[in-house]
N, CA, C and O atoms as CSV, one atom per row, in Angstrom:
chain,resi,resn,atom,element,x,y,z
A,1,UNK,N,N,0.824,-1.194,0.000
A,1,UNK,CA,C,0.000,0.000,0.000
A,1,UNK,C,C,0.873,1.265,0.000
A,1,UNK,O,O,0.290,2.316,-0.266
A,2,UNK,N,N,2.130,1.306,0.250
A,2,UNK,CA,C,2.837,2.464,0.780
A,2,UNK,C,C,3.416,3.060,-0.496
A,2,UNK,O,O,3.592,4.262,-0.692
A,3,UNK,N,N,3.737,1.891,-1.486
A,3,UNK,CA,C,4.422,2.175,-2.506
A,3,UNK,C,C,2.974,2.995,-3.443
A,3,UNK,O,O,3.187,4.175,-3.723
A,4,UNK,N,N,1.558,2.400,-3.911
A,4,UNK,CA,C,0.516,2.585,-4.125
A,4,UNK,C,C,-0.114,4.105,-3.649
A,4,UNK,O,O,-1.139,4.475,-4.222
A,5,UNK,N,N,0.558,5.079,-2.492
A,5,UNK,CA,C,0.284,6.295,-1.930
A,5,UNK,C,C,1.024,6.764,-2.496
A,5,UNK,O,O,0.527,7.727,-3.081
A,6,UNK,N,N,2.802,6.565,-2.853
A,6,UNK,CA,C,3.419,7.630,-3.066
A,6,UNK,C,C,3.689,7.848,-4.546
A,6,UNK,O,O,4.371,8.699,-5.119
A,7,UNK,N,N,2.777,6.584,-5.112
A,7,UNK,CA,C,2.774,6.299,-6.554
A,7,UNK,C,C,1.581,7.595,-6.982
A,7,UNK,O,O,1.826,8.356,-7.917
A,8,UNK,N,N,0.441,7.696,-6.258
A,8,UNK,CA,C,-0.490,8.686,-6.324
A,8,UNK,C,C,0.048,10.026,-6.113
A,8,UNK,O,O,-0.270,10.954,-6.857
A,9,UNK,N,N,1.276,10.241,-4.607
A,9,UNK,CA,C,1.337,11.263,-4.721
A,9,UNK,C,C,2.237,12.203,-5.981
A,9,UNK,O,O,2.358,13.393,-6.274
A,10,UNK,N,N,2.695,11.034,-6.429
A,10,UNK,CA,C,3.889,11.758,-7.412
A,10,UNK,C,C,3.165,11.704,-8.664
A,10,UNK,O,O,3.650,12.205,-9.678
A,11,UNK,N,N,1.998,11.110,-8.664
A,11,UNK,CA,C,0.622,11.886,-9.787
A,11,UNK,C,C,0.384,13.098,-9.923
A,11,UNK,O,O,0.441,13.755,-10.963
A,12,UNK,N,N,0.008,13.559,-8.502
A,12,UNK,CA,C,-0.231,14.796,-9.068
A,12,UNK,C,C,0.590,15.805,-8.207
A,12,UNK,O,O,0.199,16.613,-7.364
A,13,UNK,N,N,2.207,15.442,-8.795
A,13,UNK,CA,C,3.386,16.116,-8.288
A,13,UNK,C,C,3.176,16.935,-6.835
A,13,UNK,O,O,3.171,18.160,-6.723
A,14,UNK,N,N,3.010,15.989,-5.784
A,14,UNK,CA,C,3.580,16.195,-4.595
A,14,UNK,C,C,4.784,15.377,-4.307
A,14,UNK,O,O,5.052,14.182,-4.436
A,15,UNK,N,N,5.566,16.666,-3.773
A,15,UNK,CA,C,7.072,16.118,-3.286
A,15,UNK,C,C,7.254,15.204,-1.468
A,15,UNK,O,O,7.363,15.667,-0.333
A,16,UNK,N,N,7.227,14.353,-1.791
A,16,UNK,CA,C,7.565,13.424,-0.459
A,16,UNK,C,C,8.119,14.169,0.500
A,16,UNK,O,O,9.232,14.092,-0.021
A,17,UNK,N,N,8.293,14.745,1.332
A,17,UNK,CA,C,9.671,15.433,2.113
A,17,UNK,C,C,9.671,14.402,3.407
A,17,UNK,O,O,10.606,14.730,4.139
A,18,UNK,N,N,9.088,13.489,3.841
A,18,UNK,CA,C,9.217,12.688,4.616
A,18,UNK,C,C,8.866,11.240,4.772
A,18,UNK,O,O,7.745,11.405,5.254
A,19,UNK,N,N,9.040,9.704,4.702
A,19,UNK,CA,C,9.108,8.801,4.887
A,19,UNK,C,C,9.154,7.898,5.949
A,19,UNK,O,O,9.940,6.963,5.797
A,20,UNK,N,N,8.451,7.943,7.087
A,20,UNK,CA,C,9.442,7.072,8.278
A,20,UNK,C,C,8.414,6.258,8.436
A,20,UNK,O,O,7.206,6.492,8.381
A,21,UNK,N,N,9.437,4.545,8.788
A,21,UNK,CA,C,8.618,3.575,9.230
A,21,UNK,C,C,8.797,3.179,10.699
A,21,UNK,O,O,9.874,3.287,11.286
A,22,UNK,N,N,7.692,2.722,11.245
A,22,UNK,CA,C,7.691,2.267,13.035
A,22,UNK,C,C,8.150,1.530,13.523
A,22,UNK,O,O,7.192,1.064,14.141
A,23,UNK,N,N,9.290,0.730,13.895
A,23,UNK,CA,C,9.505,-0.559,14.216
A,23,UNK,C,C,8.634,-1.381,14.768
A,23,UNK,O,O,8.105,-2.406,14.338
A,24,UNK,N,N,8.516,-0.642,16.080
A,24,UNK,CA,C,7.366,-0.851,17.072
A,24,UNK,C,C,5.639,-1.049,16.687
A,24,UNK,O,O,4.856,-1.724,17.355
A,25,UNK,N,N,5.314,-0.298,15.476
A,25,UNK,CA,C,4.137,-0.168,15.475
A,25,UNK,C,C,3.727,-0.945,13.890
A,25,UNK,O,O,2.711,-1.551,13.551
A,26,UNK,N,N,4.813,-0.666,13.245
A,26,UNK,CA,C,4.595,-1.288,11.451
A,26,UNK,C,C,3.764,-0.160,10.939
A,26,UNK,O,O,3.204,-0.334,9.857
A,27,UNK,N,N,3.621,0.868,11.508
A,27,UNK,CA,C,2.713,2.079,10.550
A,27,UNK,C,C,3.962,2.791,9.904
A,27,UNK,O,O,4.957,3.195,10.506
A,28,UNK,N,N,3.705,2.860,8.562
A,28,UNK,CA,C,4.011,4.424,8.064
A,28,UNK,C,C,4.009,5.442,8.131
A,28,UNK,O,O,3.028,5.504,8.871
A,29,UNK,N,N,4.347,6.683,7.957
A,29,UNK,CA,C,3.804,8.155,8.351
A,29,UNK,C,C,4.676,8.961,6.871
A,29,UNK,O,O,5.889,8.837,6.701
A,30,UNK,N,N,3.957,9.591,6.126
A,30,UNK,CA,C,4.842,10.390,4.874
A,30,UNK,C,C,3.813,11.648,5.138
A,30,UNK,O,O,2.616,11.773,5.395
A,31,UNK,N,N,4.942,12.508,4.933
A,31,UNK,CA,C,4.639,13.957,4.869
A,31,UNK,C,C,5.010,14.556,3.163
A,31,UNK,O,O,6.039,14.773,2.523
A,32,UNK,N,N,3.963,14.627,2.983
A,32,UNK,CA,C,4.200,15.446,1.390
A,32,UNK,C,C,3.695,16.700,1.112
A,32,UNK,O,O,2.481,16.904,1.125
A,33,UNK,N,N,4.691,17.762,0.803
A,33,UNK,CA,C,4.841,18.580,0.320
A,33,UNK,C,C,4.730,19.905,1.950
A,33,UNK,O,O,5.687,19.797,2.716
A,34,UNK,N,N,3.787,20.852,2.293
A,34,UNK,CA,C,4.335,21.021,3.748
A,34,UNK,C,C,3.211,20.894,4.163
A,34,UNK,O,O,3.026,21.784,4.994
A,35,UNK,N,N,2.247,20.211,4.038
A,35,UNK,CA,C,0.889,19.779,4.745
A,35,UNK,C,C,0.280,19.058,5.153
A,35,UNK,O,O,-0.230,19.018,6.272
A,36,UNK,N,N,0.188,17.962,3.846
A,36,UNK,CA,C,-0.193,16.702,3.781
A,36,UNK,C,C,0.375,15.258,4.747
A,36,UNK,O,O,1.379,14.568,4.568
A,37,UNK,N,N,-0.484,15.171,5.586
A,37,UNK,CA,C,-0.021,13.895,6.537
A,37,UNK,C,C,-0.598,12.418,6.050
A,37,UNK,O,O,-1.791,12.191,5.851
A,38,UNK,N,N,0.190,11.715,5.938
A,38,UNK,CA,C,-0.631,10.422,5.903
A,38,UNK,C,C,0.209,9.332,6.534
A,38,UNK,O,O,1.409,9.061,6.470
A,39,UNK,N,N,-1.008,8.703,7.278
A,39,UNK,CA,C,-0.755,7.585,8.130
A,39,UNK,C,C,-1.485,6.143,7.424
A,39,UNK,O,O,-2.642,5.995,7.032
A,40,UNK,N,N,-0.391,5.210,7.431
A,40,UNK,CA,C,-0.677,4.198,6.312
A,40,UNK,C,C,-0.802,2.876,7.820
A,40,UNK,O,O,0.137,3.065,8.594
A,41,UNK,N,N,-1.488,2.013,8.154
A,41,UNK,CA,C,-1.146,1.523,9.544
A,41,UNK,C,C,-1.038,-0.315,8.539
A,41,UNK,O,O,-1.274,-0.569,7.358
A,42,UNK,N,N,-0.688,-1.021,9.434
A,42,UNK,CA,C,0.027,-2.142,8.999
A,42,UNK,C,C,-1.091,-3.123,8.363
A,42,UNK,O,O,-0.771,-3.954,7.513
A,43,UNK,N,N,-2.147,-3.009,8.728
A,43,UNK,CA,C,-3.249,-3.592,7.689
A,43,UNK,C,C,-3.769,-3.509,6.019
A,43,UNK,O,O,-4.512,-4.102,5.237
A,44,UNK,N,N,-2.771,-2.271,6.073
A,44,UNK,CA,C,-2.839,-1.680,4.722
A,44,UNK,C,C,-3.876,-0.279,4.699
A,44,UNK,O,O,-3.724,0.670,3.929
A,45,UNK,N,N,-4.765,-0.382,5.550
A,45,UNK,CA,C,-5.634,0.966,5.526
A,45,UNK,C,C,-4.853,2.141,5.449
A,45,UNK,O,O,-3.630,2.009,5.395
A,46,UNK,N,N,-5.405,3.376,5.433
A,46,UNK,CA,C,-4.448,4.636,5.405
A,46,UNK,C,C,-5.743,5.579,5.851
A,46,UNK,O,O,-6.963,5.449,5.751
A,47,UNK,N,N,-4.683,6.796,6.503
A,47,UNK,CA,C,-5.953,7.450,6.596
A,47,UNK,C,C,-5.164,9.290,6.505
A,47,UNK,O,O,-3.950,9.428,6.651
A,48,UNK,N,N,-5.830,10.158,6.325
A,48,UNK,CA,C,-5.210,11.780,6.404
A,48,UNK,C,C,-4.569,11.853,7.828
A,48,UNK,O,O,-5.109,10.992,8.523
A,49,UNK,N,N,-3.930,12.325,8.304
A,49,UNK,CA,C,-3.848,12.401,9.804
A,49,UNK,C,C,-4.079,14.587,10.041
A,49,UNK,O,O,-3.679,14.912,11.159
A,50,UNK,N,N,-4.406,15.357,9.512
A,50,UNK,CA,C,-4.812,16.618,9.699
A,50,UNK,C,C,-6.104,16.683,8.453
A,50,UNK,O,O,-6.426,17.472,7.564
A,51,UNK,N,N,-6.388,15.928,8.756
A,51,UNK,CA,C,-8.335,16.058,7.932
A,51,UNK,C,C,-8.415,17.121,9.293
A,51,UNK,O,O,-7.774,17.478,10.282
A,52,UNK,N,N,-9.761,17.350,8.530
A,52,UNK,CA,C,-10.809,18.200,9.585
A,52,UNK,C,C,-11.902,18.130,9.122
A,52,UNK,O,O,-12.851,18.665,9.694
């Protein structure tokens, strides 16, 4: 799934500026471009993490 998000984000040219994976937890977290949060968790779901 992680590869499948950043495959989207570089669709519609957002720049990755962050990547980190959890040891502890197996979630993802990528920050793209200076806003966009997304939390990808080890089931494969994903979700915005600053929706409102």
């Amino acid at each position: 799934m992680c590869v499948i998000v950043c495959q989207y984000l570089s669709n519609f040219y957002r720049e990755i500026q962050l990547f980190r994976f959890s040891d502890t937890t197996g979630n993802v977290f990528i920050l793209a471009g200076d806003e966009l949060q997304i939390l990808i968790f080890r089931d494969g779901t994903w979700r915005f993490v600053n929706e409102t």
